[in-house]
C-alpha positions as CSV (number, residue, x, y, z in Angstrom):
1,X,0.0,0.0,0.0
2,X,1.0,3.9,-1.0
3,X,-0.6,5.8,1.2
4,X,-1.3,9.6,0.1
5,X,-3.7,10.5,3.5
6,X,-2.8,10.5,6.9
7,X,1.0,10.1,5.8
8,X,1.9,10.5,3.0
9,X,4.4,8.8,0.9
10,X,4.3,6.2,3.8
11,X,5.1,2.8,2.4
12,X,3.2,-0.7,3.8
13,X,3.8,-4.0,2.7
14,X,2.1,-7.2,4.2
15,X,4.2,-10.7,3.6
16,X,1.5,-13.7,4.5
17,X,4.4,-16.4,4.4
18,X,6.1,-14.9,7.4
19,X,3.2,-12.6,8.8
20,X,5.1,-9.6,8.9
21,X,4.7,-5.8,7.8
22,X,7.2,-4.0,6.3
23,X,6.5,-0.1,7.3
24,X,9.0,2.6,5.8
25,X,6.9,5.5,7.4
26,X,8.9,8.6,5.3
27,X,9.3,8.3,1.3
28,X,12.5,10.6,1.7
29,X,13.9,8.2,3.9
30,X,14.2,4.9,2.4
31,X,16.5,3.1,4.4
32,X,14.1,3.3,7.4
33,X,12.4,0.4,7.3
34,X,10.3,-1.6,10.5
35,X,9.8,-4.7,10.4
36,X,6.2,-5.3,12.1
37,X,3.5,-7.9,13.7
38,X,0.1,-7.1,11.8
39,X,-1.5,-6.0,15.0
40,X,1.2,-3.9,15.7
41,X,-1.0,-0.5,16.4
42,X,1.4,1.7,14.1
43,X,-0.2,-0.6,11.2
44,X,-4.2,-0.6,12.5
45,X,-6.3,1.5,11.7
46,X,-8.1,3.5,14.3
47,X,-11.0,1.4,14.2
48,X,-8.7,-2.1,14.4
49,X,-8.7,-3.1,11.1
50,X,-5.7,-5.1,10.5
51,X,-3.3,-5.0,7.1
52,X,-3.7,-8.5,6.8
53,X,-7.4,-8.6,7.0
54,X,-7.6,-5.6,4.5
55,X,-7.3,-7.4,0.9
56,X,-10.1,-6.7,-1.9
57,X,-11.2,-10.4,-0.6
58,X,-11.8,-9.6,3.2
59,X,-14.0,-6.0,1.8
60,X,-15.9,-8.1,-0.6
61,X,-16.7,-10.6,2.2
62,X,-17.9,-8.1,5.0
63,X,-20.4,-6.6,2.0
64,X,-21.6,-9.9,1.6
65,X,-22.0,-10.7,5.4
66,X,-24.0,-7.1,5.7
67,X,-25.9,-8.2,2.2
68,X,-27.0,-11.3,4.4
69,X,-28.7,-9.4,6.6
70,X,-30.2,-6.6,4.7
71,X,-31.2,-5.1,1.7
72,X,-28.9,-4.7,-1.4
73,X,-30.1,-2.1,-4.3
74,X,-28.6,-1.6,-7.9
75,X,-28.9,2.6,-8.0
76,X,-28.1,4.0,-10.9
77,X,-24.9,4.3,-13.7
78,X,-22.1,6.7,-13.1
79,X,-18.3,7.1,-14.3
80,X,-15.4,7.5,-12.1
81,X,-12.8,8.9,-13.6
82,X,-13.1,7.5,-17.5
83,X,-14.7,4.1,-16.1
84,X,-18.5,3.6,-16.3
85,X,-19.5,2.5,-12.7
86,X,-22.1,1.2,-11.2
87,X,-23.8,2.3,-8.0
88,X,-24.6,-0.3,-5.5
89,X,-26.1,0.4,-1.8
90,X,-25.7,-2.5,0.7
91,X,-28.0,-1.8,4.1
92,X,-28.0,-3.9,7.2
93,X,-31.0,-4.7,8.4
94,X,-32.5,-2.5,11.3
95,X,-29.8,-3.1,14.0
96,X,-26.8,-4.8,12.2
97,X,-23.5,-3.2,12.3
98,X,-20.2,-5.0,11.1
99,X,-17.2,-3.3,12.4
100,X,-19.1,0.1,13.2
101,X,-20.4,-0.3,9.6
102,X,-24.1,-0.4,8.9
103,X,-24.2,0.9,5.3
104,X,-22.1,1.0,1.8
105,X,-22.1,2.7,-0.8
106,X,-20.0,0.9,-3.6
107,X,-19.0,2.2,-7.0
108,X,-18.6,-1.1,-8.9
109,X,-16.7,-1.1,-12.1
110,X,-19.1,-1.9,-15.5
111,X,-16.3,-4.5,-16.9
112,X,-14.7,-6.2,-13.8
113,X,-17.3,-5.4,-11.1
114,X,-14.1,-4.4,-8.5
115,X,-14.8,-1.2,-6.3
116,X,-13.7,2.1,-7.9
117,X,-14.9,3.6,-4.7
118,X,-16.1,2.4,-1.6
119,X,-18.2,4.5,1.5
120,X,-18.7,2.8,4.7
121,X,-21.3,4.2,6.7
122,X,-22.2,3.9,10.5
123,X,-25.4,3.6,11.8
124,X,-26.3,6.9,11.9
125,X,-25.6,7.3,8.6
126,X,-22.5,9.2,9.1
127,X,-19.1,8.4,6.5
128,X,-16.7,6.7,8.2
129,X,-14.6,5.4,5.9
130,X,-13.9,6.0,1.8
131,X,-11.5,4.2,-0.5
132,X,-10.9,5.4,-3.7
133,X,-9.0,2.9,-6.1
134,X,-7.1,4.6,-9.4
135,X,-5.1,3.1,-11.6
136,X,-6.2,-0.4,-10.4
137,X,-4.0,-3.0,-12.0
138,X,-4.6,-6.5,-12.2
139,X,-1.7,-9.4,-11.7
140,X,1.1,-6.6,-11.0
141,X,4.5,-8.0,-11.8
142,X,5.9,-6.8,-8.0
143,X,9.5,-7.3,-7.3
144,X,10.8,-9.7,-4.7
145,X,12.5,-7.9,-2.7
146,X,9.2,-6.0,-1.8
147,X,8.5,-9.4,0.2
148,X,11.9,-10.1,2.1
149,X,12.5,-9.1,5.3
């Protein structure tokens, strides 16, 4: 992960074979490197979610846990950036909340159905979360040494 907002040019990298994080915290300081447990709390987010529970896979299942119990609605067509999207709205029955997360509201790609932009939503119906995915690439070539510790 490049992160852009809270710190940005921060640098994350999850290895599942040795279930550790590599965090280089400053882009202008590249040999400063930690080597971290997942639930380390530099690497969770303020609500606990965990780097390696934070894959496309682990999203798409928490929609479809909150899908189970609730109401899922096809909105409307939109673009994000020059993809068409479609808008998807996944509500949790009256008092189901996943994580603090009651409600989505996904931007689905037209062609590969992956989030161009996701909104989590508490139950008050306040934001509490927003991804935006650009320049999504699929089967990266990623170097090795991104994964060595």
């Amino acid at each position: 992960m490049d992160f852009i907002n809270p710190y940005n040019g921060a640098q994350l990298v999850y290895n599942p074979v040795s279930n550790k994080v590599r965090l280089r915290p400053f882009s202008f300081a590249k040999l400063l490197v930690l080597s971290l447990s997942p639930d380390n709390r530099l690497v969770k987010s303020a609500r606990g979610h965990r780097v390696d529970a934070s894959d496309l896979g682990s999203f798409l299942q928490q929609v479809q846990q909150l899908q189970q119990h609730g109401k899922t609605t096809v909105e409307e067509e939109t673009t994000v950036g020059r993809n068409g999207a479609l808008i998807v709205s996944v509500v949790g029955d009256k008092d189901i909340v996943l994580t603090g997360v009651h409600s989505y509201r996904l931007l689905l790609d037209k062609t590969t159905l992956l989030p161009l932009k996701t909104m989590a939503y508490d139950h008050n119906g306040n934001l509490i979360d927003e991804v935006l995915t650009e320049n999504l690439e699929l089967n990266p070539e990623l170097a090795d040494e991104l994964f060595q510790f």
